[in-house]
C-alpha positions in Angstrom: -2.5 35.7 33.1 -4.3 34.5 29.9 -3.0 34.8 26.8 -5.4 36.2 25.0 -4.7 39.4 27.0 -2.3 40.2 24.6 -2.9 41.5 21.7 -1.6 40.2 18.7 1.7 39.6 20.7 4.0 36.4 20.0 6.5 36.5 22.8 9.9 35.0 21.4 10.2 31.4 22.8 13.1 32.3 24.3 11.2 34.5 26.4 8.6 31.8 27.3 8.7 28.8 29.9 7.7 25.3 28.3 3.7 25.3 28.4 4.1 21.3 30.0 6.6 19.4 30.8 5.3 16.9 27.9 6.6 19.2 25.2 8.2 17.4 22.3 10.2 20.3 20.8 12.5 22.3 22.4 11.5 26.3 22.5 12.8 27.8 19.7 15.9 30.4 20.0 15.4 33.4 18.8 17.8 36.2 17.5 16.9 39.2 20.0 18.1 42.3 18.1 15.7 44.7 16.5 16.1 43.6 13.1 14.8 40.2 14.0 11.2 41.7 15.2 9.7 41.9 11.6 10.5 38.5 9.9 8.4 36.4 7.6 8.2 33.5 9.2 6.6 35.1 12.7 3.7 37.1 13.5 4.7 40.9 14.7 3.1 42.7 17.6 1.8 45.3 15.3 0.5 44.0 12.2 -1.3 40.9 13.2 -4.0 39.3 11.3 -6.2 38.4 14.7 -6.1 42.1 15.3 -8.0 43.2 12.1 -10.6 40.6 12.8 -10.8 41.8 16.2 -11.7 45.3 15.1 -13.5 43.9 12.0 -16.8 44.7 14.0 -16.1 48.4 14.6 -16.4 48.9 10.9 -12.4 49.7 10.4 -10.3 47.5 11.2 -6.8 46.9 10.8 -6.8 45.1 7.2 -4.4 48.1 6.0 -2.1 47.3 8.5 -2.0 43.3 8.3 1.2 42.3 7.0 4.6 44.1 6.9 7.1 41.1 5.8 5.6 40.3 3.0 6.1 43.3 0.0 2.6 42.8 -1.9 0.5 42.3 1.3 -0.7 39.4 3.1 -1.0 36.5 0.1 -4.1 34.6 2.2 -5.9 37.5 3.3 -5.2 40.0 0.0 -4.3 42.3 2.3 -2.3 45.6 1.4 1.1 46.1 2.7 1.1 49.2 4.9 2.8 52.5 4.4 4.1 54.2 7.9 6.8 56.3 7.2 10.3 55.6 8.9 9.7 51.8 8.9 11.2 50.7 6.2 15.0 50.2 7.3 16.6 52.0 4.7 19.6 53.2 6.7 22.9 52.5 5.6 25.3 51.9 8.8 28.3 53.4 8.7 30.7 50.4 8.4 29.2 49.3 5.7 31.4 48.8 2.5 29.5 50.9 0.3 30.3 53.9 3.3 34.3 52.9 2.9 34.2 53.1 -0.9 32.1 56.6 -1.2 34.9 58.3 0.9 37.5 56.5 -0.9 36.8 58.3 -4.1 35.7 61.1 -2.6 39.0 61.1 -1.2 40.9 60.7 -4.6 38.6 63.0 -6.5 39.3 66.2 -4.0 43.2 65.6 -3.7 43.4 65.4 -7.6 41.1 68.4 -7.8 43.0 70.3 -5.3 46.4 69.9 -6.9 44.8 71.6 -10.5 43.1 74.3 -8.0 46.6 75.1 -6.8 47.9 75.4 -10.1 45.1 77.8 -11.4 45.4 80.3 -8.5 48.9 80.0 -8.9 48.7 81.7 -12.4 45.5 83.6 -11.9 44.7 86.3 -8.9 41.2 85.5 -8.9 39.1 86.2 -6.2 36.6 83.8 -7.3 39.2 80.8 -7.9 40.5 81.7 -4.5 36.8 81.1 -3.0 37.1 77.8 -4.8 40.6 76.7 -3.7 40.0 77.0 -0.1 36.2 75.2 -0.9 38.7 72.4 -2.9 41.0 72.8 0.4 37.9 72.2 2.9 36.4 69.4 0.7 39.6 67.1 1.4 39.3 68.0 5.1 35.7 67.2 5.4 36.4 63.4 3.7 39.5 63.5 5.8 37.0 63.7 8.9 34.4 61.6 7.5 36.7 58.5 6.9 38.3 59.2 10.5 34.8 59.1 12.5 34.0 55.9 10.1 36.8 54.3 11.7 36.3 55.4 15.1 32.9 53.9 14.6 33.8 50.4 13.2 36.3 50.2 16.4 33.7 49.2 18.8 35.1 49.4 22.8 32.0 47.7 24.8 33.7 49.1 28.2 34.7 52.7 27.3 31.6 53.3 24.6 28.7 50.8 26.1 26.3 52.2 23.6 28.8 52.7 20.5 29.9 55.8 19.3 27.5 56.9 16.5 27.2 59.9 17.2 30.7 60.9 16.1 28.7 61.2 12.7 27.3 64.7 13.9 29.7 65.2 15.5 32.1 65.6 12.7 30.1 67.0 10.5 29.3 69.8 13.1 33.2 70.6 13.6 33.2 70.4 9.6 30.6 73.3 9.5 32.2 75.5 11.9 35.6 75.7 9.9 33.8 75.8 6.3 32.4 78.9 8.2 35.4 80.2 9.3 37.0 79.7 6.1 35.0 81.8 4.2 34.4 84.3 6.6 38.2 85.0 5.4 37.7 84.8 1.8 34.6 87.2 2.6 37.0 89.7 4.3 39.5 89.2 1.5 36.3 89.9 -1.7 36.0 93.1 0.5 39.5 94.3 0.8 39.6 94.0 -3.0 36.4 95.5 -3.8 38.3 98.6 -1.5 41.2 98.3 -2.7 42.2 101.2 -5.7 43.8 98.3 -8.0 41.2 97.6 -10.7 42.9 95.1 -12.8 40.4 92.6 -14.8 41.2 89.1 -14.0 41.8 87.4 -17.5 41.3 82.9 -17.0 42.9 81.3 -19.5 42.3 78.0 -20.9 44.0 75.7 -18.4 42.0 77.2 -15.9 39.0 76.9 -17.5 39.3 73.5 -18.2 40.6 72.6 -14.3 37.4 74.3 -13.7 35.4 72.7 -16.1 36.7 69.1 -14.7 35.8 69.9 -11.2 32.0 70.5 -12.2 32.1 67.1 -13.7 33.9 65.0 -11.1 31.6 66.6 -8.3 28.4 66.0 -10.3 29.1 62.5 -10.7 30.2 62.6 -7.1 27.2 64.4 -5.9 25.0 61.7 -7.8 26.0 58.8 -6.7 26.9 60.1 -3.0 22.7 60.8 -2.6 22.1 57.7 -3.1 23.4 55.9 0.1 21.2 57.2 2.8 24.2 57.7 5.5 24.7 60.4 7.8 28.4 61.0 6.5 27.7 60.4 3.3 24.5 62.3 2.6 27.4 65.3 4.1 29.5 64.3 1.4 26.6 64.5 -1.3 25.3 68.0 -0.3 29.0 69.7 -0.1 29.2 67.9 -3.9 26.2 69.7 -4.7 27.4 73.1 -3.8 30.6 72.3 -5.4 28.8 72.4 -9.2 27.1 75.6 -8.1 30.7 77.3 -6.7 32.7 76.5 -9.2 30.4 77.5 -12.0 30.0 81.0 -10.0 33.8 80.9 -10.1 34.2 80.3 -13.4 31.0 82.6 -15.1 32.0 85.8 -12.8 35.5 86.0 -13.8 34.5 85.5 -17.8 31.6 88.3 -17.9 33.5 90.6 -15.6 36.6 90.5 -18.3 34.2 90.3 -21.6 32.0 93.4 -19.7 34.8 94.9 -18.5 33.8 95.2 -15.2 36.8 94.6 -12.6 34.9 94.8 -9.5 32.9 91.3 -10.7 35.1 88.8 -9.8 35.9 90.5 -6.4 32.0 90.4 -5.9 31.7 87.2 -7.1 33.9 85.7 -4.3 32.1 87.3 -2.2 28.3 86.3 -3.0 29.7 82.5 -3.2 31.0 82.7 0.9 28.4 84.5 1.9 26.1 81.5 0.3 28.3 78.8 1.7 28.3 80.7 5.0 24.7 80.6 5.1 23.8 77.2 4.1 26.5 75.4 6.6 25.6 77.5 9.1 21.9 76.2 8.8 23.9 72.6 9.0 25.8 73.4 11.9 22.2 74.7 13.6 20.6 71.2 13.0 23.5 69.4 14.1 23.6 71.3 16.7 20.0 71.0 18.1 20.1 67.2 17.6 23.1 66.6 19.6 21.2 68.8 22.5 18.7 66.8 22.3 16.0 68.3 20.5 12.8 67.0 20.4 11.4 64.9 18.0 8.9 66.0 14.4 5.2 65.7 15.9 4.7 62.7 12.7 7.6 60.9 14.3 6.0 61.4 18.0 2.4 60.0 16.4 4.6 57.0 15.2 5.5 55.9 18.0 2.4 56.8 20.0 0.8 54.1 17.5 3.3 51.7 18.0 2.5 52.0 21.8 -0.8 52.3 21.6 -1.5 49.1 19.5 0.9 47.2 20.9 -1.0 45.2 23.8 -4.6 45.4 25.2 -3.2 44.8 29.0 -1.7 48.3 28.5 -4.5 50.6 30.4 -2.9 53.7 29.6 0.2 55.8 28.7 0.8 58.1 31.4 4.2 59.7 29.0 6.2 59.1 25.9 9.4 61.3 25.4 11.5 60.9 22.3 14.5 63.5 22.0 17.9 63.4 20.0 20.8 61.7 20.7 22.6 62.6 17.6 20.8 61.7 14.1 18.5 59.2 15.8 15.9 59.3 18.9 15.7 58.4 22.2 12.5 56.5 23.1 11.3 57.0 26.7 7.8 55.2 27.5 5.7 55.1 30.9 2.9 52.3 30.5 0.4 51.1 32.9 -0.8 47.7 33.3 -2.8 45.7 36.3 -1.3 45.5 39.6 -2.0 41.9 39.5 -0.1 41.6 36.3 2.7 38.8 36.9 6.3 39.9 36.9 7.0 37.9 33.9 4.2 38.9 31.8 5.0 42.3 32.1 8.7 42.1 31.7 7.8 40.1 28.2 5.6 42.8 27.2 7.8 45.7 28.5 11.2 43.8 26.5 9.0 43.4 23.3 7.5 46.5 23.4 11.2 48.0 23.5 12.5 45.7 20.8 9.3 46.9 18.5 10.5 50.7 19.0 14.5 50.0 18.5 13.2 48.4 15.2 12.4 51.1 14.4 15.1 53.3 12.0 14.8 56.2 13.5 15.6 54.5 16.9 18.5 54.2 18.5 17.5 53.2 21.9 14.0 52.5 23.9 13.1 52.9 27.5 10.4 51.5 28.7 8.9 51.8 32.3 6.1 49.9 34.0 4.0 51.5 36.6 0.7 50.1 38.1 -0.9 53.2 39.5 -2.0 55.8 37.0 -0.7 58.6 39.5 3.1 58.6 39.6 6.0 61.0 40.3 8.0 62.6 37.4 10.3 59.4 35.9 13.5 61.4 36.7 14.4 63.4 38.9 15.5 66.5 36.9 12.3 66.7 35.7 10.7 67.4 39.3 12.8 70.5 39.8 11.6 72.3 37.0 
């Protein structure tokens, strides 16, 4: 099969056979993960300078879409550097050291906080602070969880976990949410019984409490923005429950202080109760996503078009794309791709097109693992057979 078939594709040489037997160098070795697809010094099946000149004619060619490696665009041709969304490889993995260190001090800052939280409802029977305590209480469990799936991840076992265990991430977070939920659902009952109940005394904080308060705003801003910067499944949990943490403990200072200058005992009460409601309602929205992606729910329509592109450009031998199917498996996708090329298409060729065609989707960050299948009919059963059931 000619090589020109191809287009734009630069099989790695450790794919490829010697072209003669005469060959002075020896083929190059190649690092086969899919971080090594998009490197400077080769030429990617996507962005390929021979395609825009191929298309050149048609009046639109590919001369956005030239050169990814290099950050201002392709230096000979003055080429722009083109912007698809989700291919820059931004992802921070979860062993990283930056991952370690962000629960570590998240770690330190909720114990210390939860010791001054203790002390405060200790003195004061606020309603409010109470709501706060057990968020304090939940905060130390959440990192608890975070820096235990961390670990579990780091400890790779290639014959129990083949594919790695990744999706602990999720995971945790999910089982997170459902006792935040739970928590509160308590302190919810708890507002309630006071609001019922015929004692109306006006909570009074004083200026220890205050001050704990105060502090914990501070620590979990600073928390909250660092924590949003590291784009990490775990970590990004971490950031949002710092977030919430400004907004709840404010609540549960500012409703305790108006309902005593006011005068109103039944603020505080209601108070704690508005705050778990919220806190219900956002991490049950948390535990819905989390839920849906570890059932594998489909993927965004921009993400399908993505990788519909990537496919689509990839090689002229491929006559058509009978199916692509990319689902959950946790925070990242599952690729599934039916492709048809010529019958008289050698074995080789189309197991080096079918393997770089799957390395060119796993580089991509919203990947965690391709699938691609080869057919040479354009008529073909259902690829699995669940699917022929339904």
């Amino acid at each position: 099969m000619p090589a020109s078939a191809f287009r734009g594709v630069e099989v790695p040489a450790t794919l490829l056979e010697p072209a003669s037997p005469s060959a002075r160098e020896p083929p190059r070795k190649v690092l086969r993960t899919p971080r090594a697809i998009y490197r400077p010094t080769e030429t990617t099946p996507l962005f390929s300078a021979r395609d825009g000149a191929a298309d050149g004619a048609h009046g639109h060619g590919d001369d956005d879409v030239a050169c990814e490696e290099d950050p201002g665009g392709d230096l000979e041709t003055g080429r722009l550097k083109p912007e698809i969304p989700w291919l820059e490889d931004d992802v921070v993995d979860s062993d990283a050291p930056i991952v370690t260190l962000a629960v570590y001090i998240n770690f330190a800052a909720n114990a210390i906080l939860l010791a001054g939280k203790i002390a405060v409802i200790v003195s004061v029977p606020s309603v409010s602070v109470l709501a706060s305590l057990v968020d304090a209480l939940l905060d130390f469990l959440s990192t608890v969880i975070v820096w235990i799936t961390t670990w579990l991840i780091r400890k790779q076992d290639q014959y129990r976990y083949p594919v790695g265990r990744r999706r602990l991430e999720p995971l945790g977070v999910l089982i997170f949410s459902v006792i935040m939920i739970t928590s509160f659902v308590q302190v919810a009952l708890e507002a309630l019984q006071r609001l019922a109940s015929p004692d109306h005394e006006i909570i009074q904080l004083g200026i220890p409490a205050i001050s704990i308060m105060l502090g914990t705003i501070v620590v979990k801003g600073l928390c909250w923005l660092w924590c949003r910067l590291v784009n990490n499944s775990s970590v990004q949990a971490l950031a949002a429950d710092a977030s919430t943490d400004v907004i709840f403990n404010a609540g549960s200072i500012a409703f305790p202080i108006v309902g005593f200058y006011a005068g109103l005992w039944w603020l505080d009460a209601l108070g704690g109760l508005i705050l778990s409601l919220v806190v219900i309602f956002n991490w049950s929205q948390t535990s819905f996503e989390h839920i849906r992606h570890l059932s594998g729910f489909s993927a965004t329509a921009d993400q399908r078009n993505i990788l519909l592109y990537l496919t689509m450009r990839f090689a002229k031998t491929i006559k058509q794309i009978q199916g692509l199917q990319a689902y959950h498996a946790g925070d990242k996708l599952i690729v599934e791709v039916d492709i048809v090329l010529d019958a008289s298409t050698p074995l080789k060729d189309s197991h080096d097109l079918s393997e770089s065609l799957q390395y060119v989707l796993e580089s991509v960050p919203i990947v965690d693992r391709a699938f691609v299948h080869v057919d040479y009919a354009t008529y073909n059963l259902p690829t699995h057979m669940e699917q022929q059931s339904s």
